[in-house]
N, C-alpha and C positions, 0 to 999 in steps of 0.2 A: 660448883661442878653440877653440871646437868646432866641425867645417865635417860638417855632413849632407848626404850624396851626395858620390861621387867619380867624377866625369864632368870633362869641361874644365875645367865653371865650379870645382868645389867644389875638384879639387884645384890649378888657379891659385890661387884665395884661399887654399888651407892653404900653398903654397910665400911667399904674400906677406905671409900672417900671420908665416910663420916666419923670414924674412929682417928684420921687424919687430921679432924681440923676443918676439914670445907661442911660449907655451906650447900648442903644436897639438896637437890629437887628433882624428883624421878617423874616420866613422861611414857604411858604407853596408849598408844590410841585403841587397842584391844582390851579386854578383861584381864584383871590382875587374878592368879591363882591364890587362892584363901592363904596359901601357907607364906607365897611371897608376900602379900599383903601385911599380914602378923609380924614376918620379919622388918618392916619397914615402919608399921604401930610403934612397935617395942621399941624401938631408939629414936622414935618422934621425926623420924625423917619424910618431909615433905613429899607428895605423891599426888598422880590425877591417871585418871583410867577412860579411854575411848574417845581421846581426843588431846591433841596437841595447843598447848597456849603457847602462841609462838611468842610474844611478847617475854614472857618470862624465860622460856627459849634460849630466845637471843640474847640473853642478857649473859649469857654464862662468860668466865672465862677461858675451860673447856667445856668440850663437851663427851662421854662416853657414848659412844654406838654399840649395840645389839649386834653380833655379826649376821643377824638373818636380814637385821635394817638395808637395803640397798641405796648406794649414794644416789639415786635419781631421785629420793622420797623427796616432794618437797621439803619440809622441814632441815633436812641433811645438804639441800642446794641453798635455804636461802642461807643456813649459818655458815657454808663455803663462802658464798658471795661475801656476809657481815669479816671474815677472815678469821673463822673460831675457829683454833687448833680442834679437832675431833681425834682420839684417842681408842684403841679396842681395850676391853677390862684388861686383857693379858699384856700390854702396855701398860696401865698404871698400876697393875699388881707385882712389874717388874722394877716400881721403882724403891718398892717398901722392901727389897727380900735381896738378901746374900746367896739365895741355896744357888743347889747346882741345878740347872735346867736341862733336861734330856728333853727334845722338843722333835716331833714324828708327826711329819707330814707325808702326801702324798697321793694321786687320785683314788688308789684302792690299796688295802691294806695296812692303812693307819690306823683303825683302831683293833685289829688283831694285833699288831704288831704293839702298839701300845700296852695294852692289857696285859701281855706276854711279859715285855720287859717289866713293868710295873711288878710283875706277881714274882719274878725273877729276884727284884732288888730288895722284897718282902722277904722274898724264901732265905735271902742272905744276911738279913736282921737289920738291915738300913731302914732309916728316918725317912720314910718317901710319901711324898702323897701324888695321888690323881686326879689329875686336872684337864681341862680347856674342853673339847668336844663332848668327852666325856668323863665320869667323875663330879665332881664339887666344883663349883667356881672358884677359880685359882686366888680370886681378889680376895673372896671368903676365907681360905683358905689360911690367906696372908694375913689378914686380919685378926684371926681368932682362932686357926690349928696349925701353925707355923711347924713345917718342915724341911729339913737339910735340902734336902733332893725333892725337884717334882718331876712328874714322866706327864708331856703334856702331847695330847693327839690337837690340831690344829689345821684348821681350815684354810683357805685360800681366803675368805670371808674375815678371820681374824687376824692373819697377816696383814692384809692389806692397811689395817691402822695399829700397824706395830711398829715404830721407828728405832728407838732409844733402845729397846730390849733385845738380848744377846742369848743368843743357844749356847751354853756351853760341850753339848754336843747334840748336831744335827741328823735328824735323818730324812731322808727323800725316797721315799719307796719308787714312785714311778711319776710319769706325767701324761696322760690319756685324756682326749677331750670330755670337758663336765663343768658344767656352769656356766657354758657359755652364753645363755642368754643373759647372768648377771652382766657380760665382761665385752659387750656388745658383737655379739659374735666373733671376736677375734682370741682367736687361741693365743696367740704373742704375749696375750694382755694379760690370760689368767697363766702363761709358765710364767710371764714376771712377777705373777703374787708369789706361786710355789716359790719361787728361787728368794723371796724374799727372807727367807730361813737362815739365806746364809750372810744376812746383813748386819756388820758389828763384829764378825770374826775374827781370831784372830791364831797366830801359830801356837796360842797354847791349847786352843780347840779342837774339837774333831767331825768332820765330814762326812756321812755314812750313804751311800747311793747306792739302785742297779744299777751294774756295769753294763748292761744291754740294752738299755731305754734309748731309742735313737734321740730320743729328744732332751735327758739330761746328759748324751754323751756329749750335744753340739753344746748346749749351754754352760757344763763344765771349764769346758774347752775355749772356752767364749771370756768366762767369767775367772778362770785363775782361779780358785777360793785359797784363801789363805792360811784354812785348816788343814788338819792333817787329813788325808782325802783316805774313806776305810769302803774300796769300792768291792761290793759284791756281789755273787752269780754261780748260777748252778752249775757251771765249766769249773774245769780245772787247769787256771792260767797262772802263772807267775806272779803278773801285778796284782790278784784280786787278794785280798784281806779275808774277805769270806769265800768260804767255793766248795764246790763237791768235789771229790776227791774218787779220784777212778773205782778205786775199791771202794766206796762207796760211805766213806765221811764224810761230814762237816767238819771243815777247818778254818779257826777263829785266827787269828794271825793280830795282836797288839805288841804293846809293848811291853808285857810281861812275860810272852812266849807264846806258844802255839796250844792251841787247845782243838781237843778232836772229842767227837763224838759218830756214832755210828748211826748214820740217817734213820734206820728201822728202830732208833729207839724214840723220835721223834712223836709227841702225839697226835700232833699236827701232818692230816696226810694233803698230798696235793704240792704239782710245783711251786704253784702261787703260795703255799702255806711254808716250803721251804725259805726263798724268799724273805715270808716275816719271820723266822726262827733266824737263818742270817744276819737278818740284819738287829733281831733285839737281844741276842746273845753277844753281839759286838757293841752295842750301845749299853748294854748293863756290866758285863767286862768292864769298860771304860769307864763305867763310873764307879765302879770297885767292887762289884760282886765277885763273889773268891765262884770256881771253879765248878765245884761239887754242887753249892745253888743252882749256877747257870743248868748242868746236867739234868738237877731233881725238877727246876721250873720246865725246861723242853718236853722231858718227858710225862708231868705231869697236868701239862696247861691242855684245858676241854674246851675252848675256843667260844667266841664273843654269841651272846644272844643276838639273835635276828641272821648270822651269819651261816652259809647253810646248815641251818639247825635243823635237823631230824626230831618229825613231830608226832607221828602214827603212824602206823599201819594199820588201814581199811578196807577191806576186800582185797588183800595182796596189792592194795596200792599204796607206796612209798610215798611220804607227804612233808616236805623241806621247805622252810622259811627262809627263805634267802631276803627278806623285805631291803634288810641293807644294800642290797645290790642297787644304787640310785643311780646306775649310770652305764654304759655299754660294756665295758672293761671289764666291770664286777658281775656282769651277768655272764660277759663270756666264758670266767671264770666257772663258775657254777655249772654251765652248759659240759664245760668240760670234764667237771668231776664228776657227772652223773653218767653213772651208762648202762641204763637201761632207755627203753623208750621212753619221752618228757611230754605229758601235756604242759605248757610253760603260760603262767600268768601274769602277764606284764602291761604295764601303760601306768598312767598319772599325768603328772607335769610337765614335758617335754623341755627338755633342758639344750636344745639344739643338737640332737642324738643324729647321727648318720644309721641308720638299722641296717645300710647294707653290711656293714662290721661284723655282722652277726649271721647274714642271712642265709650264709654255706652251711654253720652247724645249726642252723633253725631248721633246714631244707632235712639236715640228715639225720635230726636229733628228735624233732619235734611232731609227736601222732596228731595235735592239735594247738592253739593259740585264746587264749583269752583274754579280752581286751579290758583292763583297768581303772576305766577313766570317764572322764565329762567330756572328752572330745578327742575320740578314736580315728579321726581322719586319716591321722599320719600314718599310724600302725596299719590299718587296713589297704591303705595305697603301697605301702612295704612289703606285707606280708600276704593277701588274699591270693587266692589261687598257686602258692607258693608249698602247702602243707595242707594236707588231708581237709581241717577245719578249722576256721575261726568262729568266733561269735563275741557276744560284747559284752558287759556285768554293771551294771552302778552302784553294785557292792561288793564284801567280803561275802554275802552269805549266797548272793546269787553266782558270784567267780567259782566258790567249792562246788555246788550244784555241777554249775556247768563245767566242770572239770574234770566231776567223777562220773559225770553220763559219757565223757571224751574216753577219759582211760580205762585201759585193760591190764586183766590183772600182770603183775608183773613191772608195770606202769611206776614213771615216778610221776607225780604234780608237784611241779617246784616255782613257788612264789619268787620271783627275778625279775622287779618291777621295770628297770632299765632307766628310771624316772623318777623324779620327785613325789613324796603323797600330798601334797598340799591340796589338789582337788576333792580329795574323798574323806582323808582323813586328816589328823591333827600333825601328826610328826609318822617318820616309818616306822617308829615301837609302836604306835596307837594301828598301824597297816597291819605290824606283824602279829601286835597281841591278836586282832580280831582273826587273823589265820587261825591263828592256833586254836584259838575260840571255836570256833567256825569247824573246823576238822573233827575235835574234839566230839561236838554237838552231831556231827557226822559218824564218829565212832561209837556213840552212844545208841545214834538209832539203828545203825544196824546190828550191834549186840541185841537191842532191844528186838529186833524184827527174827533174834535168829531162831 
């Protein structure tokens, strides 16, 4: 077994290959992190850092992929060509585990939605762990803290080399273009990873969707799935499982009965956030949380780091870390929940983003624009002469500056990259830590100047 990348995912699956039996040899052409490194020491399992020896490579009989790996990497084309099965870790950590798999995908809102249900199936005294996007690597996981039940959030990235493995209950938050450069521009390509969720299903299963996604309405509809289909929406229609309720409930609809709850008791504000209450109070139901859980996790769940997190207030200006926002959907989002006026800080990676998606509530929302990035082309051809001001940053410390000279009091500045960090920073925690940072260091000097 040959695991390519040594991050979380790559070296769980090399510690779970190797407690298996195989013969490991881990491959990352980057620096290995001290800690993964140590893990890989300690059970003698073979390793090389900042560079690929293909010869040994190829010799595998599988081989594990990193989901950040893209199949064009040479190394991942020539072992296609040699015809070596390639496997994601969450494929071969599904073939060591009995548990139940709650598995939440979607372009936005899988790891709120994750989190949520996760802390739900805690608050009801289940055996659960958290896994795949984020949490512990699931392989690791299986290896060495085996649990009944996993709550796993899951990529498009990690579907794509998951065959054999089976959601026991699915969910699909939405489908909105994002990653399309992995997927060569064609959306078709990346709803076919998303829909891969539902491959292996069967009628003892369950199916969890928005009923309003134009695009998993067609796919549905396309695809038959063979699970039980728990479709829901903030309407209040007959077919939906979950839905708001004129008087102003959530109603769960399984097959234990009907379960209500009164929106306002929800902690989670925002439609988008009803949505993830929807859908992981239906997905933790289902996997046996009694009732009275489901109610005390809704109303006690304080929502994911990096996701509009509220981080100071500076000169009466409001200052929200939306770094998660990697994609148009997820900033729309955020643009929406804010209403006050927004200097908004976005760019990085361009992931084949459309900005005109955005560009009505930029037009109505936005006192000014700060661009993110090593190459501001796109944004500035998008947005200049559009809103009051733009200007450009090639940091976190120079973006706050030029944010708080934008805004006025009252003002929010809200980090809503729209885009991958890979230009500036490490991953969007290492984007969003250095906000907070950055703000911080900002609210200091002006107590200090007061």
């Amino acid at each position: 077994m040959v695991v390519l990348g040594a991050g979380e995912s790559g070296v769980g699956a090399a510690v779970l290959a190797w407690t298996k039996g195989y013969d490991v040899f881990v491959s990352d052409c980057g620096t290995i992190a001290e800690k993964y490194k140590a893990m890989l020491l300690d059970r003698g399992i073979l390793f090389e850092e900042g560079h690929h020896t293909e010869a040994q490579i190829l010799n595998a009989d599988e081989i594990v992929k990193s989901p950040g790996i893209p199949d064009t990497a040479p190394i991942v084309r020539a072992a296609v060509e040699r015809g070596i099965p390639i496997l994601s870790e969450i494929e071969l950590a599904g073939r060591y585990t009995d548990a139940q798999m709650v598995c939440i995908t979607g372009s936005n809102g899988k790891t709120t939605t994750t989190s949520l249900t996760y802390q739900i199936l805690r608050e009801a005294g289940m055996d659960v762990g958290l896994a795949g996007n984020i949490g512990r690597s699931l392989a690791l996981q299986v290896a060495e803290d085996p649990h009944a039940c996993y709550v796993i959030e899951l990529s498009s990235f990690q579907l794509d080399n998951m065959y054999s493995f089976k959601a026991d209950i699915a969910v699909l938050m939405n489908i909105t273009p994002d990653h399309l450069n992995r997927y060569g521009g064609e959306m078709q390509r990346y709803v076919d990873a998303k829909l891969r969720i539902l491959q292996n299903q069967t009628r003892a299963d369950a199916f969890i969707y928005w009923a309003d996604d134009p695009i998993l309405r067609r796919e549905v509809a396309k695809h038959h799935p063979e699970a039980a289909c728990y479709p829901f929406s903030d309407a209040d229609r007959p077919e939906l499982k979950g839905r708001l309720t004129a008087d102003g409930q959530i109603c769960i609809e399984t097959p234990r009965g009907t379960l209500r709850i009164p929106r306002t008791a929800l902690a989670l504000r925002g439609t988008h956030n009803l949505y993830n209450s929807l859908a992981a109070a239906t997905a933790a139901r289902l996997a046996g949380a009694d009732d009275a859980s489901i109610r005390r996790g809704l109303e006690t769940f304080r929502g994911v780091e990096h996701r509009l997190e509220p981080v100071a207030r500076v000169a009466e200006v409001e200052y929200i870390n939306d770094s998660k926002a990697t994609n148009i959907d997820s900033c729309r989002y955020a643009l929406q929940s804010v209403e006050t006026p927004i200097v908004l800080i976005l760019g990085g990676t361009d992931k084949g983003n459309d900005y005109g998606e955005i560009e009505a509530m930029v037009r109505a929302k936005a006192r000014g624009l700060v661009f993110l990035g090593v190459d501001n082309r796109k944004l500035h051809a998008a947005f200049d002469g559009k809103v009051p001001a733009t200007c450009d940053a090639r940091s976190m410390a120079e973006a706050i500056a030029q944010a708080a000279r934008m805004a006025r009091p009252g003002d929010t500045v809200l980090l809503s990259p729209c885009c991958a960090s890979f230009d500036l920073f490490r991953n969007y925690e290492d984007r969003g830590e250095q906000f907070k940072q950055c703000v911080h260091a900002l609210a200091d000097g002006k107590e200090a100047g007061a």
